[in-house]
Backbone as CSV, one residue per row, in Angstrom:
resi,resn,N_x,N_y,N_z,CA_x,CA_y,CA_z,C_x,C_y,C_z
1,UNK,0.847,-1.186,0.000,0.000,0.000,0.000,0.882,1.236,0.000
2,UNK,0.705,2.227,-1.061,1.527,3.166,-0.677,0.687,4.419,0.190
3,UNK,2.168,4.705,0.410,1.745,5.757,2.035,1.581,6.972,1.317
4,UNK,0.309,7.994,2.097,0.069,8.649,1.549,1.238,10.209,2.237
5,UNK,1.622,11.042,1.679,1.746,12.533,2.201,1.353,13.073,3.117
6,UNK,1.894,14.223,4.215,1.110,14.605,4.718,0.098,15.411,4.373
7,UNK,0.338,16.355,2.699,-0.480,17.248,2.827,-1.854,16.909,2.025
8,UNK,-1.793,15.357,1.254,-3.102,14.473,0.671,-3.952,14.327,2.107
9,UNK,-3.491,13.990,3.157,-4.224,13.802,4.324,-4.775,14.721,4.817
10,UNK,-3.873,15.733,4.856,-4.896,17.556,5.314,-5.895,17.813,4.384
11,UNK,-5.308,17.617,3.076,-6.700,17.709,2.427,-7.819,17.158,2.280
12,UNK,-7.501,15.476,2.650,-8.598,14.748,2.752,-9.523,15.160,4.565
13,UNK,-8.850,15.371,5.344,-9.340,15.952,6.605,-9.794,17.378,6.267
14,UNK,-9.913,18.297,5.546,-10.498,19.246,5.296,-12.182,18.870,4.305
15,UNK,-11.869,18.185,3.207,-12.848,17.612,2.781,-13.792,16.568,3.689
16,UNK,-13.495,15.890,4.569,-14.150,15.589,5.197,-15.008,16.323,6.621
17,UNK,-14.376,17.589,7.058,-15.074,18.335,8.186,-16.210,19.146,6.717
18,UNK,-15.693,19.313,5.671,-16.791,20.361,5.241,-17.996,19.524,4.921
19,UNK,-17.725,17.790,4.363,-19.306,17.261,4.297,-19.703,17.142,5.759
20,UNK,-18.903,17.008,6.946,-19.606,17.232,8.184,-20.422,18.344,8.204
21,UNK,-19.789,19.773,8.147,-20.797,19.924,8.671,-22.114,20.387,7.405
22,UNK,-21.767,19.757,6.608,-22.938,19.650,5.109,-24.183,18.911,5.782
23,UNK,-23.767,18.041,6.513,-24.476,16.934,6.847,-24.949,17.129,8.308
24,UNK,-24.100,18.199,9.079,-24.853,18.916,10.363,-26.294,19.712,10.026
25,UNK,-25.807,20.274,9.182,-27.007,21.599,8.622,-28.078,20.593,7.477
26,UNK,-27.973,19.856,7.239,-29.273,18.556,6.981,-29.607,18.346,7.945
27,UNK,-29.328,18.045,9.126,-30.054,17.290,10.446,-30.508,18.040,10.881
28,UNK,-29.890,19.233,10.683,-30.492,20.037,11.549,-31.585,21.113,11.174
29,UNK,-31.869,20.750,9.810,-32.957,21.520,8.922,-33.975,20.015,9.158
30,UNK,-33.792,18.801,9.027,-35.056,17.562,9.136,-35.599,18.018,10.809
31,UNK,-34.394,18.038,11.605,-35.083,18.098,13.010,-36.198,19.586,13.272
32,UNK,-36.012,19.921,12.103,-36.872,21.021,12.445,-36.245,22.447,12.897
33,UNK,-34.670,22.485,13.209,-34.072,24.049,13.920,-33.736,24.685,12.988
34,UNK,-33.790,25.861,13.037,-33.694,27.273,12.339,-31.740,27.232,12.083
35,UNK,-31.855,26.926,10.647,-30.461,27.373,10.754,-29.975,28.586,9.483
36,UNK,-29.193,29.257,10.647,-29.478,30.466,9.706,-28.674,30.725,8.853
37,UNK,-29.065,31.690,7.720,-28.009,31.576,6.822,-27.305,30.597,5.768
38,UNK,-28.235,29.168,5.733,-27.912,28.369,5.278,-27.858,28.175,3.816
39,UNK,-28.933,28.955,2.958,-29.254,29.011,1.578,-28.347,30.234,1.433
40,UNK,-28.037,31.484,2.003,-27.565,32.878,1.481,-25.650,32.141,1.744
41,UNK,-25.322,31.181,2.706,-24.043,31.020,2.911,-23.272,29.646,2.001
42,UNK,-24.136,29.029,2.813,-23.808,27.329,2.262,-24.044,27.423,-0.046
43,UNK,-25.154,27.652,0.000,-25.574,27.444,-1.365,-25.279,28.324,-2.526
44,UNK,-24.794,30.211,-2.032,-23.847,30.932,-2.443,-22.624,30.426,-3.110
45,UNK,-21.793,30.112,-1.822,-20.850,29.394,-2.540,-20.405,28.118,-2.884
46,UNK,-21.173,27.394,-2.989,-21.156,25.630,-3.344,-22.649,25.642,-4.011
47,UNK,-23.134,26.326,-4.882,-24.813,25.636,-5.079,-24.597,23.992,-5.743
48,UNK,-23.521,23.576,-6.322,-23.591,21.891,-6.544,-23.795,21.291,-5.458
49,UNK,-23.360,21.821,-3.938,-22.883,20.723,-3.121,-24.259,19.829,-2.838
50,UNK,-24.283,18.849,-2.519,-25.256,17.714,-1.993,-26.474,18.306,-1.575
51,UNK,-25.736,19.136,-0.694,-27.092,19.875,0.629,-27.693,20.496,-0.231
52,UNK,-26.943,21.389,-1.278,-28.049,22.405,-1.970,-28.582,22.072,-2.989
53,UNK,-28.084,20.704,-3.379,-28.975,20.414,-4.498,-30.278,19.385,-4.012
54,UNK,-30.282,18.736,-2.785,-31.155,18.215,-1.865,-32.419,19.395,-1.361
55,UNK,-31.929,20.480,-1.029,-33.106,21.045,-1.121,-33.384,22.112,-1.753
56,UNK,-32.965,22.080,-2.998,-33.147,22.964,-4.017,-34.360,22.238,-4.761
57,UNK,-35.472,21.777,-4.842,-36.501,20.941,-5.211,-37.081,21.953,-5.911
């Protein structure tokens, strides 16, 4: 197996906190809480990402 770099790993640890919290602000729009800023911040600058094309209906 080859070993990866350190800085493939920062990047993969950066890509992974941002679908966190992609996937915070889903739970937390199903559970029903007000989260603010989510369409003017999140979908501004990512409108492909998952979340905004999930509730872009």
């Amino acid at each position: 197996m080859k070993k990866e770099n350190s800085s493939n790993i920062l990047e993969k640890i950066d890509v992974a906190k941002e679908r966190i919290k992609e996937l915070e602000t889903m739970i937390n729009h199903w559970e029903g809480m007000e989260v603010e800023g989510f369409w003017d911040a999140e979908c501004s600058i990512n409108p492909s990402s998952p979340a905004c094309l999930l509730f872009n209906n």
